[in-house]
PyMOL Python script that loads the backbone (N, CA, C, O; Angstrom):
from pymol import cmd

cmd.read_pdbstr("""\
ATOM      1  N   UNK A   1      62.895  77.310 182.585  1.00  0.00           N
ATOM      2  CA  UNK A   1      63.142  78.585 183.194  1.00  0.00           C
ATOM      3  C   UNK A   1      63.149  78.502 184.701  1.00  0.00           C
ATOM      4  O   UNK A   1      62.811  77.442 185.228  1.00  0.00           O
ATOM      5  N   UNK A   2      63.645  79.934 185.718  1.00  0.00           N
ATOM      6  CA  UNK A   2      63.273  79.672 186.821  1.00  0.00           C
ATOM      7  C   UNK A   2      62.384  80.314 187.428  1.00  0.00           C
ATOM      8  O   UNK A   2      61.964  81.339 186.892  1.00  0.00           O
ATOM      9  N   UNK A   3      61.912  79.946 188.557  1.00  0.00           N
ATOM     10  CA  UNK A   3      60.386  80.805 188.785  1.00  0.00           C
ATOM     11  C   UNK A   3      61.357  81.761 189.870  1.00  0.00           C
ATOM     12  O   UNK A   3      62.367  81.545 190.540  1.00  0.00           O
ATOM     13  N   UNK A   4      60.427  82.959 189.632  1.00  0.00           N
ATOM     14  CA  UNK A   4      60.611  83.899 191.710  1.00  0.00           C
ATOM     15  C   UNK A   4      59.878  83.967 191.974  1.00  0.00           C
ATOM     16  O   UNK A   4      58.836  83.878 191.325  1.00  0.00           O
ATOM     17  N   UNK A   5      60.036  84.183 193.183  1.00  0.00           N
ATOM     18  CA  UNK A   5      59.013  84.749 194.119  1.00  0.00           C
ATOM     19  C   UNK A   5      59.483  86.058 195.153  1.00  0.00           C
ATOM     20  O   UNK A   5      60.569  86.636 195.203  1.00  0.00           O
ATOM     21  N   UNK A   6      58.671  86.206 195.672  1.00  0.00           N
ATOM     22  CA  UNK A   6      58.681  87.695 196.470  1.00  0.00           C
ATOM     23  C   UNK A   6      58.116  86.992 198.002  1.00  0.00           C
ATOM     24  O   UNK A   6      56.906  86.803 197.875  1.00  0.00           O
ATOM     25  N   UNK A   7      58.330  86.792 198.628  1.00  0.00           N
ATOM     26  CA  UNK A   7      58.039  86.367 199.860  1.00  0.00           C
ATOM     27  C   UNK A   7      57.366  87.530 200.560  1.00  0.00           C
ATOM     28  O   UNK A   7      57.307  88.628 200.008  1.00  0.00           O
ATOM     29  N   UNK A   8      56.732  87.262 202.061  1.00  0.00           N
ATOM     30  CA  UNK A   8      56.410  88.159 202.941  1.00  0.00           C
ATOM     31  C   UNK A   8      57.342  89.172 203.408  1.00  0.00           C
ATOM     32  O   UNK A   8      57.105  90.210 204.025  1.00  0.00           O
ATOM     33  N   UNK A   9      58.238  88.777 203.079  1.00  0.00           N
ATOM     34  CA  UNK A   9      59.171  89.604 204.348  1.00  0.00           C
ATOM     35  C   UNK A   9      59.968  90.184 203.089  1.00  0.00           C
ATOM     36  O   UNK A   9      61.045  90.731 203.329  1.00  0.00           O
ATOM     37  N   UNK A  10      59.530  90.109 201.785  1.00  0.00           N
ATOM     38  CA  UNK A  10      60.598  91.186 200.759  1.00  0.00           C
ATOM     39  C   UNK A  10      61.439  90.225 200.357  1.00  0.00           C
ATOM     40  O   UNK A  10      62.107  90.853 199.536  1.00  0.00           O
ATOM     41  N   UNK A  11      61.933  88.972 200.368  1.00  0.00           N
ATOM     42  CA  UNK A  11      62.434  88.325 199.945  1.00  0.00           C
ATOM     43  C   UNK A  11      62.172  87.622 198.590  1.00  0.00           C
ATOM     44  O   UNK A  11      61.088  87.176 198.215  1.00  0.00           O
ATOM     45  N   UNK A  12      63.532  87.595 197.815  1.00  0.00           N
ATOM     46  CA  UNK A  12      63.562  86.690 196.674  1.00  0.00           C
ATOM     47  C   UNK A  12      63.638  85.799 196.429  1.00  0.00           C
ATOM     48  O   UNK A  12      64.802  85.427 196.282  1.00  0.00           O
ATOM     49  N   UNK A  13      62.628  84.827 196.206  1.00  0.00           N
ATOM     50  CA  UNK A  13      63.275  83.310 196.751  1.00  0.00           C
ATOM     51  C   UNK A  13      63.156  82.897 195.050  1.00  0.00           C
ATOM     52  O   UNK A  13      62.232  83.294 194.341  1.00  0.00           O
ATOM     53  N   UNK A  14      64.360  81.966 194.537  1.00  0.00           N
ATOM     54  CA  UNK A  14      64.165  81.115 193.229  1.00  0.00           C
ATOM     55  C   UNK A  14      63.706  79.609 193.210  1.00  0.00           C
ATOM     56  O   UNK A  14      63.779  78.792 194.128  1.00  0.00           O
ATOM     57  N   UNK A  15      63.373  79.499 192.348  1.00  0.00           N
ATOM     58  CA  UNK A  15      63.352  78.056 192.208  1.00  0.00           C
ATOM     59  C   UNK A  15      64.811  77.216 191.827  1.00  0.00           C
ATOM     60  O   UNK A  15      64.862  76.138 191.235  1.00  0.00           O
ATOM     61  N   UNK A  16      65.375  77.602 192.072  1.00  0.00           N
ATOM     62  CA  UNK A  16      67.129  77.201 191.539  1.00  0.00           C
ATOM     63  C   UNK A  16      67.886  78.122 192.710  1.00  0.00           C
ATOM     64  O   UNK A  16      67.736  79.342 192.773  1.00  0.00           O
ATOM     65  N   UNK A  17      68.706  77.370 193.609  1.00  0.00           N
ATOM     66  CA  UNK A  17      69.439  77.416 194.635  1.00  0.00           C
ATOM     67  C   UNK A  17      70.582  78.258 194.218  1.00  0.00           C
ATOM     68  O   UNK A  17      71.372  77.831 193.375  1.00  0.00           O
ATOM     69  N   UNK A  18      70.699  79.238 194.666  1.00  0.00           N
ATOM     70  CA  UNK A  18      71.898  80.592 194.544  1.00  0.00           C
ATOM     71  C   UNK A  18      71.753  81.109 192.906  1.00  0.00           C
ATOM     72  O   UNK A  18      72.493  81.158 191.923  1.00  0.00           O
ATOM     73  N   UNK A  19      70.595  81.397 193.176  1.00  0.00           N
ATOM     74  CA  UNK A  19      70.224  82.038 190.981  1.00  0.00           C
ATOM     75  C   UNK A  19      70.209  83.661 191.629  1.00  0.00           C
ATOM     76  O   UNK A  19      70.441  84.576 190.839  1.00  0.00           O
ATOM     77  N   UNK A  20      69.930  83.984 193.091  1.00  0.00           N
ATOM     78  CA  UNK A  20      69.298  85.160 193.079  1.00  0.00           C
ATOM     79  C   UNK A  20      70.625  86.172 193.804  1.00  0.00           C
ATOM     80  O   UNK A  20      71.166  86.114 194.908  1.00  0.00           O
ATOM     81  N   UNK A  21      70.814  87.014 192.707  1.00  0.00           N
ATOM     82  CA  UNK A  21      71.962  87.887 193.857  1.00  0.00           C
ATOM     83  C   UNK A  21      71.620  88.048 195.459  1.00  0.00           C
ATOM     84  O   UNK A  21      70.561  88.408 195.974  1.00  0.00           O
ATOM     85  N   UNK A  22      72.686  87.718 195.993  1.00  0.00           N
ATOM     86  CA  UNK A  22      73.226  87.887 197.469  1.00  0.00           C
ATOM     87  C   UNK A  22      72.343  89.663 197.785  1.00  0.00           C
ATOM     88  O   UNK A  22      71.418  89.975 198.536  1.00  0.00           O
ATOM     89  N   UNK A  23      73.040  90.336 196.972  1.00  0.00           N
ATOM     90  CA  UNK A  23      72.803  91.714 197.256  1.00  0.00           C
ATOM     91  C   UNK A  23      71.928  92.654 196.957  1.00  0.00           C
ATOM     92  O   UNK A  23      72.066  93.877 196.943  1.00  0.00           O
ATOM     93  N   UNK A  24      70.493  91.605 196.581  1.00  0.00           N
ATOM     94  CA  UNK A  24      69.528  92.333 195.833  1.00  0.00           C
ATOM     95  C   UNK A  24      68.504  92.571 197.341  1.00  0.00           C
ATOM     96  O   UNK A  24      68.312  91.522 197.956  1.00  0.00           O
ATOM     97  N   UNK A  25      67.754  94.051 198.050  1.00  0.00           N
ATOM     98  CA  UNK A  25      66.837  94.655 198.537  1.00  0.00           C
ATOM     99  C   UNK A  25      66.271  95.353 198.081  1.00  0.00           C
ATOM    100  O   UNK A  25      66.642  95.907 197.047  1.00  0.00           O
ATOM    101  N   UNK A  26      65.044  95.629 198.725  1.00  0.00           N
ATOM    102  CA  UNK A  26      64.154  96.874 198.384  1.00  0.00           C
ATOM    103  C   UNK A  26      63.647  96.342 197.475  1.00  0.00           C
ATOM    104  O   UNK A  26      63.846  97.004 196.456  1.00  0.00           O
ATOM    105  N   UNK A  27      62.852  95.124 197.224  1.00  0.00           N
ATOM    106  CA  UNK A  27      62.662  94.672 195.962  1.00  0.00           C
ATOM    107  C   UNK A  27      61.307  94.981 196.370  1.00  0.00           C
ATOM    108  O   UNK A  27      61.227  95.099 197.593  1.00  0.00           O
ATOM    109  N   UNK A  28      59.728  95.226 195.474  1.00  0.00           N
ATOM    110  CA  UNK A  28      58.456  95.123 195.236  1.00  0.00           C
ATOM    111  C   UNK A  28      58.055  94.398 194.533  1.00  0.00           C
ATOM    112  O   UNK A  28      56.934  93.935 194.739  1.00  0.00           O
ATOM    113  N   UNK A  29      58.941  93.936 193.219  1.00  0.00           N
ATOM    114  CA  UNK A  29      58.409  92.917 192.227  1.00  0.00           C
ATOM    115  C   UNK A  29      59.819  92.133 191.576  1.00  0.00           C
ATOM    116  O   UNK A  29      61.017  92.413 191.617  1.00  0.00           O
ATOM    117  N   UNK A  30      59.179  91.221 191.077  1.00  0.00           N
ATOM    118  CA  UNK A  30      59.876  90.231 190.711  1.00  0.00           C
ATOM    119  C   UNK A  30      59.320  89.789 189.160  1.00  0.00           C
ATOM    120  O   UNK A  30      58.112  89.879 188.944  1.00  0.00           O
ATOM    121  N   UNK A  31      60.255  89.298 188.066  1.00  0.00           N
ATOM    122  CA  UNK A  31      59.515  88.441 186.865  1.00  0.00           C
ATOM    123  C   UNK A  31      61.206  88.019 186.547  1.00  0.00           C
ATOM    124  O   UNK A  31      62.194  88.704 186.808  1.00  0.00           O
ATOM    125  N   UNK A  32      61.136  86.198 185.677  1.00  0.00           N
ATOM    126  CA  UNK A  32      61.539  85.753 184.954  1.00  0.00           C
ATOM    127  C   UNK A  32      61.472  85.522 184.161  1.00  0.00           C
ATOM    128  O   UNK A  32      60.310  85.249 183.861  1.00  0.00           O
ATOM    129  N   UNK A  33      62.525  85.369 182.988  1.00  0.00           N
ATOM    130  CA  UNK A  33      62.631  85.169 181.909  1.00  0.00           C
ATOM    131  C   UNK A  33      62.957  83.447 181.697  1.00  0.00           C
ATOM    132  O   UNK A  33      62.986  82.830 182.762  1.00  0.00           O
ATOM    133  N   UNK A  34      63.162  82.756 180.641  1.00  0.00           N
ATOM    134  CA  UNK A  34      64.107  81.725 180.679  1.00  0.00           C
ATOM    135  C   UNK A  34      65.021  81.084 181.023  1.00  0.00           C
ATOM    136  O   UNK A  34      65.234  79.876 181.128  1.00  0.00           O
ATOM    137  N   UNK A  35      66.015  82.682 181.342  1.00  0.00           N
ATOM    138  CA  UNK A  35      67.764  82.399 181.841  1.00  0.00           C
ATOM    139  C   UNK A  35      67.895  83.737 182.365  1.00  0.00           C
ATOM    140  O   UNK A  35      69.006  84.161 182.684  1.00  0.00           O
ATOM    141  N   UNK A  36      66.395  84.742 182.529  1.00  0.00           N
ATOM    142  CA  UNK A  36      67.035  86.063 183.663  1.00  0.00           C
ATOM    143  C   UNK A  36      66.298  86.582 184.424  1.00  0.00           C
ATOM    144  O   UNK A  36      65.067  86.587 184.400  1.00  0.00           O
ATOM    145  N   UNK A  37      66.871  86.968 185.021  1.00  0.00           N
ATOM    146  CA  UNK A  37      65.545  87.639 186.211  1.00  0.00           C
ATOM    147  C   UNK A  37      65.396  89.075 186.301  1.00  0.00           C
ATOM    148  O   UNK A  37      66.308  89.760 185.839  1.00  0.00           O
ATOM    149  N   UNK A  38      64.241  89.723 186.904  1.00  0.00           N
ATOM    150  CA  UNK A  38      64.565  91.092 186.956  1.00  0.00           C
ATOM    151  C   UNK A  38      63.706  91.281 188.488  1.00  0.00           C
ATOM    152  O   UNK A  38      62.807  90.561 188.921  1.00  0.00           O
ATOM    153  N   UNK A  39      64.312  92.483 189.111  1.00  0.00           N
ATOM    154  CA  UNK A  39      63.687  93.447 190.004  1.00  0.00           C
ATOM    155  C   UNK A  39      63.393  94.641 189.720  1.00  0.00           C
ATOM    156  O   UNK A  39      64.024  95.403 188.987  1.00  0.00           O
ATOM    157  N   UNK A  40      61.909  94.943 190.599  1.00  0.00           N
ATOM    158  CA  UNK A  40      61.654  96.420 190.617  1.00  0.00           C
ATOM    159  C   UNK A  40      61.892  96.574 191.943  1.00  0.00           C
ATOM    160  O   UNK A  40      61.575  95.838 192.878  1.00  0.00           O
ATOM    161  N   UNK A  41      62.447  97.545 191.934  1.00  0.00           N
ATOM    162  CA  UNK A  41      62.860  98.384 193.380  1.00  0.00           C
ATOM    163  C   UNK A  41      62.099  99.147 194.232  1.00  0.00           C
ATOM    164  O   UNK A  41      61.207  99.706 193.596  1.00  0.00           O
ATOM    165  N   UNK A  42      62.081  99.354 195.179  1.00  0.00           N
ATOM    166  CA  UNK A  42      61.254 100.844 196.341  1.00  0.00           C
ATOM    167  C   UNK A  42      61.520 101.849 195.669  1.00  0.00           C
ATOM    168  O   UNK A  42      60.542 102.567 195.459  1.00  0.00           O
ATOM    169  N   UNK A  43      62.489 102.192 195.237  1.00  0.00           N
ATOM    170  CA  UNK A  43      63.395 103.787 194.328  1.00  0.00           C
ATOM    171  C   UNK A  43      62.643 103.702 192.616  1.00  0.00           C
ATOM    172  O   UNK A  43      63.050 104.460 191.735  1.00  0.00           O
ATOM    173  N   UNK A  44      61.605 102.749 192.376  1.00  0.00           N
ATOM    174  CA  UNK A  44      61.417 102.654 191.181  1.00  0.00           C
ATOM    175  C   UNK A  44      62.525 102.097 190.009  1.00  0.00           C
ATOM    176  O   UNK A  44      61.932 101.811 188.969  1.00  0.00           O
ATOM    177  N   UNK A  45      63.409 101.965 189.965  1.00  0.00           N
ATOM    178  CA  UNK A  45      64.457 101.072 189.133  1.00  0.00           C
ATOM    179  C   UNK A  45      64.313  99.590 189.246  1.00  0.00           C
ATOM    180  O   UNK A  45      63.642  98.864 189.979  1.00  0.00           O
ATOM    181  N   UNK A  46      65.281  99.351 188.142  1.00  0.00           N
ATOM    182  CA  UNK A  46      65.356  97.800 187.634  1.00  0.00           C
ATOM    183  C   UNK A  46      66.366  97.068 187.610  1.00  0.00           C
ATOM    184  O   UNK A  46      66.882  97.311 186.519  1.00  0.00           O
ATOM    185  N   UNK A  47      66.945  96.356 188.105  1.00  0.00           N
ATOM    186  CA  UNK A  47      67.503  95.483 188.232  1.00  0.00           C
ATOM    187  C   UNK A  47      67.901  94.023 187.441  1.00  0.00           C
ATOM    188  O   UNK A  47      66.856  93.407 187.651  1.00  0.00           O
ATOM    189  N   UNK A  48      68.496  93.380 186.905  1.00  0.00           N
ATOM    190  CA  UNK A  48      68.262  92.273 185.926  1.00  0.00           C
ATOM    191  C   UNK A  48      69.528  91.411 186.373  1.00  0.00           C
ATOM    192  O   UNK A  48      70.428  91.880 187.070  1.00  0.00           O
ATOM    193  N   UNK A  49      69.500  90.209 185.937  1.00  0.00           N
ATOM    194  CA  UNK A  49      70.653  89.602 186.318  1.00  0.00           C
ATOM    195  C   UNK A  49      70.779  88.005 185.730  1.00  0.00           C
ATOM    196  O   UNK A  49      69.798  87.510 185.173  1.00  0.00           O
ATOM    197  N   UNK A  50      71.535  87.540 185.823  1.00  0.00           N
ATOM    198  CA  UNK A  50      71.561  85.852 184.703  1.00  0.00           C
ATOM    199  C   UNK A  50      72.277  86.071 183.327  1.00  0.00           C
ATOM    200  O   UNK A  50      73.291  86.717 183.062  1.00  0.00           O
ATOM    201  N   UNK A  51      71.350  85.257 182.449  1.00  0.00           N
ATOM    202  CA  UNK A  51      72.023  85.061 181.270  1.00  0.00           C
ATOM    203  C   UNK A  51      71.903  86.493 180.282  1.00  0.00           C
ATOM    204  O   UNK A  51      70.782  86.743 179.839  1.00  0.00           O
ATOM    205  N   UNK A  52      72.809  87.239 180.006  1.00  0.00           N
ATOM    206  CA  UNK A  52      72.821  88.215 178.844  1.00  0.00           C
ATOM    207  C   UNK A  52      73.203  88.214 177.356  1.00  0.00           C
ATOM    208  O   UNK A  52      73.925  89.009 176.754  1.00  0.00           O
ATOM    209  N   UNK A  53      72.665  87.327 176.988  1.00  0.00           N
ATOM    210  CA  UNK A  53      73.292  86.921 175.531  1.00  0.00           C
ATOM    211  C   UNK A  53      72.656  88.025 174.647  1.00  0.00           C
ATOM    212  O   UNK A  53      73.198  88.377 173.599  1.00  0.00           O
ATOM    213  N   UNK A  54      71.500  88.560 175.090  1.00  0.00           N
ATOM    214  CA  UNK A  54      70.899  89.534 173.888  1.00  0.00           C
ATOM    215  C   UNK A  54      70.597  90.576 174.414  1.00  0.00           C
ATOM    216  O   UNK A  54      69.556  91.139 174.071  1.00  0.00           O
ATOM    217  N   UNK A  55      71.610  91.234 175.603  1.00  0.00           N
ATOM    218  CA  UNK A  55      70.997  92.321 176.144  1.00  0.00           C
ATOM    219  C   UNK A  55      70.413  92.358 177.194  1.00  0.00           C
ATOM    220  O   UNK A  55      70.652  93.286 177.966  1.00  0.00           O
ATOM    221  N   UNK A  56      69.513  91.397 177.516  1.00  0.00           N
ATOM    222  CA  UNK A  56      67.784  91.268 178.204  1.00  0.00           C
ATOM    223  C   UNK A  56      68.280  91.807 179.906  1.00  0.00           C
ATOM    224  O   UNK A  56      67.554  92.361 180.731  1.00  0.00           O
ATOM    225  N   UNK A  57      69.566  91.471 180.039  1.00  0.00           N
ATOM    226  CA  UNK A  57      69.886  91.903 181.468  1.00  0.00           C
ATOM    227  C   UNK A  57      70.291  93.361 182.035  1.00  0.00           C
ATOM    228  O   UNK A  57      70.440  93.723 183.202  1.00  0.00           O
ATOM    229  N   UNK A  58      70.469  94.352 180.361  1.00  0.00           N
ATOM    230  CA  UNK A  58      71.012  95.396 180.668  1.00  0.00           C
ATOM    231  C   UNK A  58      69.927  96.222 180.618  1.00  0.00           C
ATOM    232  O   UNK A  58      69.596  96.496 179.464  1.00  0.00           O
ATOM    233  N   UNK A  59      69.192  96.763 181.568  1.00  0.00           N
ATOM    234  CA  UNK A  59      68.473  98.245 181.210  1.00  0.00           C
ATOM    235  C   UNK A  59      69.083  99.233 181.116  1.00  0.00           C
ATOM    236  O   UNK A  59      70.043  99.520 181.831  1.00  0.00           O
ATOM    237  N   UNK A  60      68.424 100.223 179.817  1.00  0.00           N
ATOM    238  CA  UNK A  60      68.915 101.645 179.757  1.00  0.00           C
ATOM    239  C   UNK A  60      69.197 102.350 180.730  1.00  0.00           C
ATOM    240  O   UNK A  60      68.381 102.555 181.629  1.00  0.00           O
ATOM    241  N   UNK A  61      70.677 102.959 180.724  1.00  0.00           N
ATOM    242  CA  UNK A  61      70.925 104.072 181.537  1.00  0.00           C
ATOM    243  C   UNK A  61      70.223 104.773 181.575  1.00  0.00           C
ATOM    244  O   UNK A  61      69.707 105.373 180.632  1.00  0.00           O
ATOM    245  N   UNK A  62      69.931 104.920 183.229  1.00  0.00           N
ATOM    246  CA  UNK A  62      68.933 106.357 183.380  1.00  0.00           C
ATOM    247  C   UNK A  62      67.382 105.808 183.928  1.00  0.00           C
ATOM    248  O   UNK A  62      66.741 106.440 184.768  1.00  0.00           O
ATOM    249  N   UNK A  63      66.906 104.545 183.313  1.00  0.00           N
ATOM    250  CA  UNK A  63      65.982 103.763 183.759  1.00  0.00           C
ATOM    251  C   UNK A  63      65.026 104.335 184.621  1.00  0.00           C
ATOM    252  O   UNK A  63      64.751 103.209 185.036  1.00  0.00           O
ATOM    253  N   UNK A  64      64.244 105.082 185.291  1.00  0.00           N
ATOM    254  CA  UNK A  64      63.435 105.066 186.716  1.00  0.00           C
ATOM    255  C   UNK A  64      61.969 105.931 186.251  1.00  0.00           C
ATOM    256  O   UNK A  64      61.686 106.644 185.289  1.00  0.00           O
ATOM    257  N   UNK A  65      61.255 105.482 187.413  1.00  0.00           N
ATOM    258  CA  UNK A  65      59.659 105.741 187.397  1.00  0.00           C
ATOM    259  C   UNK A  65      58.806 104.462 186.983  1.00  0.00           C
ATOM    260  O   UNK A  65      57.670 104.534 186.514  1.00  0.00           O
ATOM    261  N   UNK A  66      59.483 103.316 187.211  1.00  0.00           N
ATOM    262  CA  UNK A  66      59.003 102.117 186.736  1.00  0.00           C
ATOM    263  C   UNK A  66      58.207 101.728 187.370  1.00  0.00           C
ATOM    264  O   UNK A  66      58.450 101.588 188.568  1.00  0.00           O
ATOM    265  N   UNK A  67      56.761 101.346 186.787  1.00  0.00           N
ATOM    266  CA  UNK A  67      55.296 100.903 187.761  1.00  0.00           C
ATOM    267  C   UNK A  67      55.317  98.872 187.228  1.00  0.00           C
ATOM    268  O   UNK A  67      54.983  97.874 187.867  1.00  0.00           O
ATOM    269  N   UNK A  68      55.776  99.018 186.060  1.00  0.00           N
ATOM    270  CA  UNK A  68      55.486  97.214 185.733  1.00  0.00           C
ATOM    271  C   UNK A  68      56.630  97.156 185.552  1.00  0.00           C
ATOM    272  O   UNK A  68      57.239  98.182 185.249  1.00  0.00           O
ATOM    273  N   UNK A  69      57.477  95.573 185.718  1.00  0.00           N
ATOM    274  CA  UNK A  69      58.401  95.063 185.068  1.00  0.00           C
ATOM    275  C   UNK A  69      58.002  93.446 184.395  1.00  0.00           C
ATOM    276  O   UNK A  69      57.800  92.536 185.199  1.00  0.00           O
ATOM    277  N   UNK A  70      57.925  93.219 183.157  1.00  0.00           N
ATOM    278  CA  UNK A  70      57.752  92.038 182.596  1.00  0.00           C
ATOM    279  C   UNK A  70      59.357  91.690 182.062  1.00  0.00           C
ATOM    280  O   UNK A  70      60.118  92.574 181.670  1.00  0.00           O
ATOM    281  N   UNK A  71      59.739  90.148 182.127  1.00  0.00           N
ATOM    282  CA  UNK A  71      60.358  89.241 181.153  1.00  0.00           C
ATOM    283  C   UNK A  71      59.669  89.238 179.968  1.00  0.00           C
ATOM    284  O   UNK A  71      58.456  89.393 180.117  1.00  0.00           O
ATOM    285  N   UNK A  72      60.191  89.067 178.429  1.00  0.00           N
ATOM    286  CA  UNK A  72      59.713  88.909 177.336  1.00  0.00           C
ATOM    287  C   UNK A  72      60.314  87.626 177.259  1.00  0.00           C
ATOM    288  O   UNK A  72      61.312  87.788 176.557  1.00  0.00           O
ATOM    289  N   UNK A  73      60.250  86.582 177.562  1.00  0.00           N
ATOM    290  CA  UNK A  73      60.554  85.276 177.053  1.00  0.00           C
ATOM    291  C   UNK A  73      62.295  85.023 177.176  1.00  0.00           C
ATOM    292  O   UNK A  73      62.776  85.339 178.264  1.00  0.00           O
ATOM    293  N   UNK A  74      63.126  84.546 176.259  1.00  0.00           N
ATOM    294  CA  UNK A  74      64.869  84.049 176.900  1.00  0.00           C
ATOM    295  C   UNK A  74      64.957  85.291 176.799  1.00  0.00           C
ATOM    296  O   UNK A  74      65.370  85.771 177.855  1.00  0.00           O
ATOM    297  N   UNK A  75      64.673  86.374 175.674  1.00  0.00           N
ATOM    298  CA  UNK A  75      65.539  87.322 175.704  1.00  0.00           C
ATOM    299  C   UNK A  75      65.363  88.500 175.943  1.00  0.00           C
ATOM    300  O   UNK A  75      66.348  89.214 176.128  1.00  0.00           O
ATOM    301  N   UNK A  76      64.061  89.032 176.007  1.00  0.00           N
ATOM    302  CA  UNK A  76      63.888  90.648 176.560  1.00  0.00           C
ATOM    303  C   UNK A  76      62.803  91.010 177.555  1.00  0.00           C
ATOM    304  O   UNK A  76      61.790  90.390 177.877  1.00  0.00           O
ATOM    305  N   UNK A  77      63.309  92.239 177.976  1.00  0.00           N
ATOM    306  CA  UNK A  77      62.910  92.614 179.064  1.00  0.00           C
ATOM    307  C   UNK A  77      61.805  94.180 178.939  1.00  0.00           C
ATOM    308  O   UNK A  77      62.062  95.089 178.150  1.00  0.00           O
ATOM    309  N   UNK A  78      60.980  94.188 179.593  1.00  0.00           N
ATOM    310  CA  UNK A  78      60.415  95.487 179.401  1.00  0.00           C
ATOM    311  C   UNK A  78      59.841  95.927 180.550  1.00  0.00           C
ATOM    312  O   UNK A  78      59.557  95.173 181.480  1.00  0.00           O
ATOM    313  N   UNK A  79      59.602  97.420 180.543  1.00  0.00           N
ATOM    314  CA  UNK A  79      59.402  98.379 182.112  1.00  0.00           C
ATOM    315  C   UNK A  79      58.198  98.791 181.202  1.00  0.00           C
ATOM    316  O   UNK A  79      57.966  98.718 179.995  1.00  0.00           O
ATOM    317  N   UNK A  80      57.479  99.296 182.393  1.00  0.00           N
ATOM    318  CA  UNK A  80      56.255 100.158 181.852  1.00  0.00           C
ATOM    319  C   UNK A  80      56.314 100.886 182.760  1.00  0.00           C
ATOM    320  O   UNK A  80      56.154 100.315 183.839  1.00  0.00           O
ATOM    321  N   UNK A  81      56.557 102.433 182.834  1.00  0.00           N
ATOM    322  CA  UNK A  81      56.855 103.676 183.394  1.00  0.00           C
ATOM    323  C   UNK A  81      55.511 104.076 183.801  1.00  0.00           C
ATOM    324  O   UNK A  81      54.505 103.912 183.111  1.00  0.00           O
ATOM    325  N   UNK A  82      55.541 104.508 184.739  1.00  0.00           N
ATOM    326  CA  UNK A  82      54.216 105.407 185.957  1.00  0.00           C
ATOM    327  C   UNK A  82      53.516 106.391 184.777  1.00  0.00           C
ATOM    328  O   UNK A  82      52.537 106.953 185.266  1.00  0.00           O
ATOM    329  N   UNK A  83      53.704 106.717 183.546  1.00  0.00           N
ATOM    330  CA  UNK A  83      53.087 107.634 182.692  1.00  0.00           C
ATOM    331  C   UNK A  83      52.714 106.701 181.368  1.00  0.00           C
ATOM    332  O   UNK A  83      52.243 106.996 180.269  1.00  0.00           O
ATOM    333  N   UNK A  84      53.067 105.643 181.869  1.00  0.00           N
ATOM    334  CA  UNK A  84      52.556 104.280 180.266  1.00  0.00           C
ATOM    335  C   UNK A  84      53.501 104.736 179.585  1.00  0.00           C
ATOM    336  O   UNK A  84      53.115 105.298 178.561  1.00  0.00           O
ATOM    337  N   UNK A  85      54.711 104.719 179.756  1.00  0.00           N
ATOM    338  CA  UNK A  85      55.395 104.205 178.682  1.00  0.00           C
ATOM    339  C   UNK A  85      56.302 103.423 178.649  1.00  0.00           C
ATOM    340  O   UNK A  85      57.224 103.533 179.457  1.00  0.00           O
ATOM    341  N   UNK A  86      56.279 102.358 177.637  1.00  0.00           N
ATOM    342  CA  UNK A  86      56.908 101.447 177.443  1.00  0.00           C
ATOM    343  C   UNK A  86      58.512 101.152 177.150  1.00  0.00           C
ATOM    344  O   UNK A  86      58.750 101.904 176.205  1.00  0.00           O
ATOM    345  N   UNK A  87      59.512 100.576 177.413  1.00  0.00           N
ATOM    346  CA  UNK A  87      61.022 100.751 177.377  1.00  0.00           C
ATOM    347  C   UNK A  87      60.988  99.080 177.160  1.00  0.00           C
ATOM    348  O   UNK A  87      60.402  98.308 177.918  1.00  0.00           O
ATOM    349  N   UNK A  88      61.737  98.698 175.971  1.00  0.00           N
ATOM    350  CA  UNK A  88      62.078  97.274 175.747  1.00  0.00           C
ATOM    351  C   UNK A  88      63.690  97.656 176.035  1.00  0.00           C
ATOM    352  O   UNK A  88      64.147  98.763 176.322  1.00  0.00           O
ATOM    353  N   UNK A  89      64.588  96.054 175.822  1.00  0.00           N
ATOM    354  CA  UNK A  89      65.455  96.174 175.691  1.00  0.00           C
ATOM    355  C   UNK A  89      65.888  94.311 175.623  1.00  0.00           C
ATOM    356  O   UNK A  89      65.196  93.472 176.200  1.00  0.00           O
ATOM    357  N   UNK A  90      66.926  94.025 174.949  1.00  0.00           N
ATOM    358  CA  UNK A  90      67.485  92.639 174.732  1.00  0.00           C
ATOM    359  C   UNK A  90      66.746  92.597 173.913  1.00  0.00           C
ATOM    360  O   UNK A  90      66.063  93.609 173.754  1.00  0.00           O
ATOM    361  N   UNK A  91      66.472  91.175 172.808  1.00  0.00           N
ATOM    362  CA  UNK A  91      65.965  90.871 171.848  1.00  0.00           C
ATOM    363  C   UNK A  91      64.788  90.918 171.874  1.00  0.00           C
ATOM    364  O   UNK A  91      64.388  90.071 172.672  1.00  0.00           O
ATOM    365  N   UNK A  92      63.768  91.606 171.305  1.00  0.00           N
ATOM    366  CA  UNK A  92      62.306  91.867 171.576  1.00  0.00           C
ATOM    367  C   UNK A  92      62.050  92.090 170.149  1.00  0.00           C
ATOM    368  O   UNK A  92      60.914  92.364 169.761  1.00  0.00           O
TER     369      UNK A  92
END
""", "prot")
cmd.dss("prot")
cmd.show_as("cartoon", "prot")
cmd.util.cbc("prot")
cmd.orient("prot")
């Protein structure tokens, strides 16, 4: 898999050279999966990006109020919303 990180300055740095969109800001958090990555945003939304074979990159339309973002392993992804609740999506 690849690792992120979140640097000082808000930055995404990967462990794999050009894995991380060009056009991703406003990031607060970071997690990987196997083959995807995700962001949480300043605006509370999510972000995902890489391999989508089972979904894991697409969050539900509409998405926001997001306090956690975890990778579930190659294939899914899950938010945990500012009121505890949970949103999977990709193979979980």
């Amino acid at each position: 898999g690849k690792a992120l990180f979140l640097d000082v300055n808000g930055t995404v740095v990967s462990s794999e050279a050009n894995w991380v969109p060009v056009w991703l800001q406003d990031v607060i958090a970071v997690g990987s999966g196997s083959g995807h990555g995700m962001a949480l945003l300043r605006d509370r939304t999510v972000v995902c990006w890489g391999s989508n074979s089972q979904g894991q990159t697409s969050p539900p339309a509409g998405l926001s109020d997001v306090a956690i973002i975890a990778p579930l392993g190659e294939s899914g992804s899950l938010a945990i919303k500012s009121d505890g609740t949970t949103v999977k999506w990709g193979l979980v």
